[in-house]
N, C-alpha and C positions, 0 to 999 in steps of 0.2 A: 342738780341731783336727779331730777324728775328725765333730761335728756341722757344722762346715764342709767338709767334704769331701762328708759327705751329702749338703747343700743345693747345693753343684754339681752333683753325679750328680742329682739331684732336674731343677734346673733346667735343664740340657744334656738330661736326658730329655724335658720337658717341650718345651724348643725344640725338638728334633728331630719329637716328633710334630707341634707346632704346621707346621712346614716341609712334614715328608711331607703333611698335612693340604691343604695350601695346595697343594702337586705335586698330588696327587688329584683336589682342585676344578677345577686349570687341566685335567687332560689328561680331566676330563669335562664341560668344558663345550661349548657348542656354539655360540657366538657369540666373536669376541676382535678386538681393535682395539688398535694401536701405533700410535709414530712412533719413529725410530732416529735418531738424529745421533752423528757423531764427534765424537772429544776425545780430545787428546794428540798434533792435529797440526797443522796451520798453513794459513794461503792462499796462496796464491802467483796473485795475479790475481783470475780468479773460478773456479780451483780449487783443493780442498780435500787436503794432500796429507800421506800418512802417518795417522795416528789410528787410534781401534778404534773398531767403533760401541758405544751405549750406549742403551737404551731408554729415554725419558723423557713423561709425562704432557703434558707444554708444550713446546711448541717455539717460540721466539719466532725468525722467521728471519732468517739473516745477513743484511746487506747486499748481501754479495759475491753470495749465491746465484745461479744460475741453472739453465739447464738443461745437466745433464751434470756437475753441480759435484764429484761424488764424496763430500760431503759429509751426505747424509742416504740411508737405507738403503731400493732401490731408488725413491729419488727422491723421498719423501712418505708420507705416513699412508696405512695398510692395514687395511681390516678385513675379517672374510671370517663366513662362517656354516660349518656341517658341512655345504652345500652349493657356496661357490662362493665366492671371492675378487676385492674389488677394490683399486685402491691411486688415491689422487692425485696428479697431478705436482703437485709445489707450487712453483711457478714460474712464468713470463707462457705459458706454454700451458694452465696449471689443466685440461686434460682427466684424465677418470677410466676407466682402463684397467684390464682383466678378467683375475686369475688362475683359470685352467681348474682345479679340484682332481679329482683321481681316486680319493679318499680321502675318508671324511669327518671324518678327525681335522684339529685344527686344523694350519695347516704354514706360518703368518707369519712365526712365528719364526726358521724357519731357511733361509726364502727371500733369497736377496742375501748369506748369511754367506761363499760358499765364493767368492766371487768378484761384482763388482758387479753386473753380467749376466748372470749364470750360468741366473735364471728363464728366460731366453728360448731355450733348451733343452729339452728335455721330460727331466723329472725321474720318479721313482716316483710323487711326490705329484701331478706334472702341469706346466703350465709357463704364462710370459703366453702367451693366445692370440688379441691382441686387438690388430691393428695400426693405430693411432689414426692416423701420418703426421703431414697439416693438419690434421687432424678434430678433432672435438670430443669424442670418444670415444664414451662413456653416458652419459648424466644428470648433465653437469657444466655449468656455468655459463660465460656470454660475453657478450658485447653486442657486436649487427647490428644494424648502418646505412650504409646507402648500397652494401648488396648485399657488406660488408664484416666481418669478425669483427675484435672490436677487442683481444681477448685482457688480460691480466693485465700488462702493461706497464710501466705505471707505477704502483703501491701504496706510500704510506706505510711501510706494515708488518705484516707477516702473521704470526699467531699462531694455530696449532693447538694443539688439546687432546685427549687420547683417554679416551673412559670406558668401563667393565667393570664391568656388575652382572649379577647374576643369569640379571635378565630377557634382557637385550641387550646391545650393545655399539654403541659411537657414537664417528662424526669429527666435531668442532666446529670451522670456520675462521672465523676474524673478520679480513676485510681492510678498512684503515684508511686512508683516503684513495686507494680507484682511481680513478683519472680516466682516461677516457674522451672524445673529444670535450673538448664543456667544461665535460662536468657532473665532479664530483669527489663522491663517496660514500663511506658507510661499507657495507659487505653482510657480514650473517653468512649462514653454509652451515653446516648440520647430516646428517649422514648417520648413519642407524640401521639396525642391520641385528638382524633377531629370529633365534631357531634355527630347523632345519626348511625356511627359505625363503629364496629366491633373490634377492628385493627387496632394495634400501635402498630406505626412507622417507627425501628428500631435503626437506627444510625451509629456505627463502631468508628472507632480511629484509631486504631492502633501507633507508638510510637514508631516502631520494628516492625519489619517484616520476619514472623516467625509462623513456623510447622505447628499447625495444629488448633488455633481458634476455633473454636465452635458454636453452635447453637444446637438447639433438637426440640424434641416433644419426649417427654417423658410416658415409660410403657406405662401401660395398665393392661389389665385383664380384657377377657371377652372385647377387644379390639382389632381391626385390623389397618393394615397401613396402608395408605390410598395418596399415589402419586399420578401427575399430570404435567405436560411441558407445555406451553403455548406454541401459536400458530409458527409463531417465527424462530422458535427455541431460545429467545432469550427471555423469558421469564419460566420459574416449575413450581411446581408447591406440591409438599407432603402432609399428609393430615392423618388423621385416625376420629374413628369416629366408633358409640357405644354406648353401653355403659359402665361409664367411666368416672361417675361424679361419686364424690362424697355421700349422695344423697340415702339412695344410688339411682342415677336417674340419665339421658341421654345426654350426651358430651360431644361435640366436637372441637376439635384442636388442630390449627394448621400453621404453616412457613410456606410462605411467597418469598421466592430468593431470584437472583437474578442467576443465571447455571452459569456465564465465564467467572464468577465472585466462589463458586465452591470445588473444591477440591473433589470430593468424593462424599457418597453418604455411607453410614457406619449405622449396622446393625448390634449397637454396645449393649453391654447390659441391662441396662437400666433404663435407656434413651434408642430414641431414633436420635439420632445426628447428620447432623449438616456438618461438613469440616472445611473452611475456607483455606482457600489459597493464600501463600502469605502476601504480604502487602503492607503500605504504611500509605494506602490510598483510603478517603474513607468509603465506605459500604453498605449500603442500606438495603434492608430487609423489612417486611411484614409479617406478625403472627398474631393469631386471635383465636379466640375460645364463643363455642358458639352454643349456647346453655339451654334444655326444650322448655323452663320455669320461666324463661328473660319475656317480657312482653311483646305477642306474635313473635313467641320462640320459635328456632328451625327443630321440628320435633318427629326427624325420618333421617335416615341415611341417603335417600335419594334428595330429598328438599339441600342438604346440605352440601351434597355435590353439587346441586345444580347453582346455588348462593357461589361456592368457590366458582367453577366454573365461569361464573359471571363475572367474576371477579381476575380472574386472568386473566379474560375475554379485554377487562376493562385496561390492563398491562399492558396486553400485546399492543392495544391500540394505542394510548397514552404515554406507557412507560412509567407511571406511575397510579395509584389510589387517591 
């Protein structure tokens, strides 16, 4: 009796550090990516009513979903760095909106807990500062044609995944039958975000090679648009820079694209756009939001050219961030 008693004090010891161990790791790292969905409450329509949320690796999404549904925690997958948080709406707008952090601990977790909108607030840790509207947000995905954004509309089936290692953390979405016009595709989206830095690496695959993919930065007011090509012209980037934030306070927002990957840019409504070439190669791109509240924020329109800047400098040379 007495060597089984042991071997639970043993092993209850053992879980416990194994746990602290695991606390330790998460509140030192500096990269982290979720997605949240309820359970334990019902639909009622295409909203989601009662439940708790529940953090899960896959999210394969409802039918019902839409936008506003109450059913996933601020609206889609979130990943942020110890500099700067973004989240996607996962839904027929698929734009990718900017949480401002004023901290550099991570703070996904408890953003959307105290109320479903509560981020749109300014909190201690900071709040959304990133008002998308029609737009396209940052560095999210669409198809233009006919001087039109055809948005997320009609999909088969949309399935997110979130990964946590070491190095990084990543959103993977696979959408399964969008149709568009009258092409109908499969497209995966990969978003990675390293410690340290304010980018995601945004990675597309299209099934089809089709007219009209996009990305962009979403207009706002009292901005203007600020383009540059590197040394060797295979890498450019577009930005805008202002005020622009929620706050309303200094903003900047940029796309690192490789130029034989885009078609043309597009002064649309709503967006600055990047419109790629078709293709069923995949293609990777960079875009990031640069906040003057984020710790040793870039809080000047010269400081922030001069950060991009350095940063295609880092492209032409590398080929990569």
């Amino acid at each position: 009796m007495k060597i089984q008693q042991i071997t639970l004090v043993l092993f209850l010891s053992l879980a416990s550090m194994k746990s602290n161990e695991v606390l330790s790791q998460s509140s030192q790292s500096k990269t982290y990516a979720e997605v949240s969905v309820k359970e334990g409450g019902k639909w009622e329509g295409r909203k989601y009513i009662g439940g708790t949320f529940k953090n899960v690796q896959r999210l394969k999404l409802a039918t019902e979903h839409t936008d506003h549904s109450f059913d996933i925690r601020y609206e889609g997958p979130g990943w942020e760095s110890n500099k700067i948080g973004y989240r996607l709406y996962l839904d027929w707008r698929n734009a990718i909106d900017i949480f401002g952090k004023k901290t550099e601990k991570i703070i996904l977790p408890q953003v959307g807990q105290d109320g479903f909108d509560s981020y749109h607030e300014m909190q201690d840790w900071g709040s959304d500062i990133l008002k998308a509207g029609k737009g396209i947000g940052i560095g999210s995905i669409d198809r233009y044609l006919n001087n039109e954004r055809l948005h997320f509309y009609e999909v088969d089936s949309t399935i997110a995944t979130v990964v946590n290692t070491p190095k990084n953390s990543a959103v993977k979405v696979q959408y399964y039958g969008w149709k568009t016009a009258s092409d109908k595709i499969d497209f995966t989206s990969e978003l990675t975000i390293q410690p340290n830095q304010r980018y995601t690496q945004h990675t597309i695959h299209p099934s089809k090679g089709i007219d009209g993919i996009c990305t962009g930065i979403v207009k706002q007011k009292n901005t203007e648009l600020l383009q540059k090509e590197s040394q060797n012209k295979k890498w450019a980037y577009i930005a805008t820079y202002g005020s622009q934030s929620l706050v309303p306070d200094q903003l900047g927002m940029a796309i690192f694209y490789q130029t034989n990957s885009v078609e043309n840019i597009v002064d649309a409504e709503f967006d600055h756009l990047l419109v790629f070439k078709p293709t069923t190669k995949v293609v990777d791109f960079y875009f990031l939001g640069a906040w003057e509240q984020e710790s040793n924020g870039i809080k000047s329109k010269q400081a922030f050219v001069k950060y991009l800047d350095e940063r295609l400098n880092e492209l032409n040379k590398k080929g990569k961030m």
